[in-house]
C-alpha positions in Angstrom: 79.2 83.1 160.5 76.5 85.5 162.4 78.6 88.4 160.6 77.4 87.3 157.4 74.3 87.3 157.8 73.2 90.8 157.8 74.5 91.0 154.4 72.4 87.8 153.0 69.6 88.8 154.7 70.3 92.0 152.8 69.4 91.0 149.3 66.1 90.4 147.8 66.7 87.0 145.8 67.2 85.0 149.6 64.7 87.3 151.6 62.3 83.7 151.5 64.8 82.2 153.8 64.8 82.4 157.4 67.5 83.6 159.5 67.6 80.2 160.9 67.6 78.4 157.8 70.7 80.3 156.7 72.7 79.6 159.1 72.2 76.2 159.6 73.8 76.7 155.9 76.4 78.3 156.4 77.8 76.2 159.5 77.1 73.1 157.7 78.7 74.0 154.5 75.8 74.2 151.8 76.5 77.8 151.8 80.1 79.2 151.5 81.8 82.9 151.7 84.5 83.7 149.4 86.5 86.6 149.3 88.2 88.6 146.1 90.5 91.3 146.5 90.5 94.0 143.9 91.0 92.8 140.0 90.6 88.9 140.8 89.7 86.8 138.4 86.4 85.2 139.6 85.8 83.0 136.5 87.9 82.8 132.5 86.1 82.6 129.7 84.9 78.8 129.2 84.9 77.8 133.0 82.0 75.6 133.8 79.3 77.1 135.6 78.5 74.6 138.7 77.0 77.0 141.4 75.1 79.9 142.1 76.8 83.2 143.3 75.0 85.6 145.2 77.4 89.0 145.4 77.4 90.6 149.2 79.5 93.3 148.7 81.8 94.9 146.2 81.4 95.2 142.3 82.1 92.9 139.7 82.6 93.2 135.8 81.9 90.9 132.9 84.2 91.6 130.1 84.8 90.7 126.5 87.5 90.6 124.3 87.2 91.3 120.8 89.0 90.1 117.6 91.2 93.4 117.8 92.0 92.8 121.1 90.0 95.9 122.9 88.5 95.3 126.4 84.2 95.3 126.1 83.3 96.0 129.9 79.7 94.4 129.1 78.0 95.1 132.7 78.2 95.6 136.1 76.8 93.4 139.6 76.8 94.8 142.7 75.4 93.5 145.7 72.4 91.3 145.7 73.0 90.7 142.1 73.9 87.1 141.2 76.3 85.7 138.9 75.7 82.6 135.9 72.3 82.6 137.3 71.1 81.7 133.3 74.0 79.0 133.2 73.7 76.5 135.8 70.7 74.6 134.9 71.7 75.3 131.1 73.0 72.1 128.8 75.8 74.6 127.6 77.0 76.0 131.1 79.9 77.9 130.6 80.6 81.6 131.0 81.0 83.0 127.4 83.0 86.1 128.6 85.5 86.9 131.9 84.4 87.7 135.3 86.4 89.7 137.5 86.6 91.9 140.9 86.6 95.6 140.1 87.2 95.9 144.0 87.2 93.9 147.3 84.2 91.8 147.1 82.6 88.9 148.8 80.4 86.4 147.3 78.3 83.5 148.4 78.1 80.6 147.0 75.6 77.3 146.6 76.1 74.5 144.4 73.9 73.5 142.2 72.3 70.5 144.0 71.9 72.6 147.3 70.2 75.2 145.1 67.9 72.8 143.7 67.0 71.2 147.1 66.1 74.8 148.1 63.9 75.1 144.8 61.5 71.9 146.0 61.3 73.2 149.5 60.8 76.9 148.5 58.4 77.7 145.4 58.5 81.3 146.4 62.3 81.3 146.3 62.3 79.2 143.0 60.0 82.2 141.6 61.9 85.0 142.9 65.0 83.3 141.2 63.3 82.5 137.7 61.8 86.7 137.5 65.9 87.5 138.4 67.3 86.0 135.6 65.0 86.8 133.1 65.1 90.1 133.7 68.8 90.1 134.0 69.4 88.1 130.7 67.2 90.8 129.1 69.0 93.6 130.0 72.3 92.3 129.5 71.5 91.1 125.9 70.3 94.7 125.9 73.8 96.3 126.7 75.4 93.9 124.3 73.3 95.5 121.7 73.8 99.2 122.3 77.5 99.1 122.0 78.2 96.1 119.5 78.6 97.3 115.7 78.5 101.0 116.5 81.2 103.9 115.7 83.1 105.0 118.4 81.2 108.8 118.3 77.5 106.9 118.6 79.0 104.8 121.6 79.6 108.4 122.6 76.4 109.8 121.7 73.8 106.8 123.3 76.1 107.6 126.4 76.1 111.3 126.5 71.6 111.2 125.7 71.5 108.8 128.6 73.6 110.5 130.9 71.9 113.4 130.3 68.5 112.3 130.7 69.8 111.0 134.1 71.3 114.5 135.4 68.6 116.5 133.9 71.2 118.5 132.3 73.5 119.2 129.1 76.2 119.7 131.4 77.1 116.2 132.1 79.3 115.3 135.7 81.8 112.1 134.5 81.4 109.6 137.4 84.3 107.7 135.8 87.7 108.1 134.2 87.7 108.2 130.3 89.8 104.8 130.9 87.0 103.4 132.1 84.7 104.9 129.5 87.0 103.1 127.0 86.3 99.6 128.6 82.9 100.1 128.6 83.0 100.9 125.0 85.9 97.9 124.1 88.4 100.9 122.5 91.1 102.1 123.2 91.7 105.6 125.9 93.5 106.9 123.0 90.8 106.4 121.0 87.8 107.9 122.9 90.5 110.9 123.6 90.5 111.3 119.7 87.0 111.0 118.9 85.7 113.7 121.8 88.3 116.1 120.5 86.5 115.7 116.8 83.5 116.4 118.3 84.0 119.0 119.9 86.1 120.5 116.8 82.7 119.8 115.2 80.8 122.4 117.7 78.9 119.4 119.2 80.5 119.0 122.3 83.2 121.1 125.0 84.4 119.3 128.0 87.5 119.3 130.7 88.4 116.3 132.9 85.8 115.9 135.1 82.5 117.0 132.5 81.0 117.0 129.2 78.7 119.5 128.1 76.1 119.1 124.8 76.4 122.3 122.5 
């Protein structure tokens, strides 16, 4: 279990606990390590939400599926991020969209009375917990915003400005594939493939496989 916990102590949410206290945890098993290879399923739309999961490694995607069928990537947790955080003490606790591995990940988990016995014995870890998922709901409602009810070319356009405004430049370095641009946007690769050619037919835009650049 000791090879754990380097990677718990890791992340910020549990950094109230000792050492000690975590193991004890773990050997007693309140706290459990489960592995996902790549592209697991972690939870379906509609599955209950009945404990907390705290991400150690690897990176995990909520998506949604549309009434056409096209694949919304809505976010993205990486380690020390947790998962249904803003379900389990809900009266409605069930994951509204699917949760799966984008590659090898591990994840610990606490159910919920556990978590809750932590709460009374930890304020400070009850605190930490409550500023996580506020935050967290915020900016995933605020994802869910930006690229619902929007043409494909402003999808585009909100993620060439921010992109930009990262890099510091109009010559914008893709970090992913146009595949994976297309999930993150719920279309189609053909479609994104279509709608950057227009654009840059309409002088706004020239780009190869591996860049964009802003005329």
């Amino acid at each position: 279990m000791e090879k754990y916990l380097e990677l718990i102590n890791n992340a910020q949410l549990l950094n109230s606990l000792t050492s000690e206290d975590i193991l004890d945890n773990l050997n007693n098993g309140s706290f459990k390590i489960k592995s996902y290879r790549r592209n697991n399923i972690i939870h379906f739309e509609g599955d209950k939400c009945t404990r907390f999961e705290l991400i150690l490694s690897g990176k995990i995607v909520v998506d949604s599926i549309d009434e056409s069928g096209n694949l919304l990537n809505i976010s993205e947790f990486y380690a020390g991020d947790i998962l249904g955080g803003n379900l389990l003490f809900s009266n409605n606790p069930y994951y509204p969209m699917t949760i799966s591995a984008k590659e090898s990940s591990l994840i610990l988990e606490i159910d919920k009375d556990v978590l809750f016995n932590i709460f009374i014995k930890n304020p400070h870890f009850l605190k930490t917990y409550l500023e996580y998922i506020s935050d967290n709901t915020y900016i995933l409602g605020d994802r869910i915003k930006r690229y619902t009810n929007k043409t494909i070319r402003e999808k585009i356009t909100n993620y060439l400005e921010y992109e930009s405004k990262k890099q510091a430049s109009n010559h914008i370095i893709l970090d992913i594939s146009k595949t994976a641009l297309a999930e993150k946007f719920g279309v189609s690769r053909t479609s994104i493939s279509r709608e950057l050619a227009k654009m840059r037919d309409d002088d706004l835009i020239v780009f190869d496989a591996k860049s964009i650049t802003i005329l």
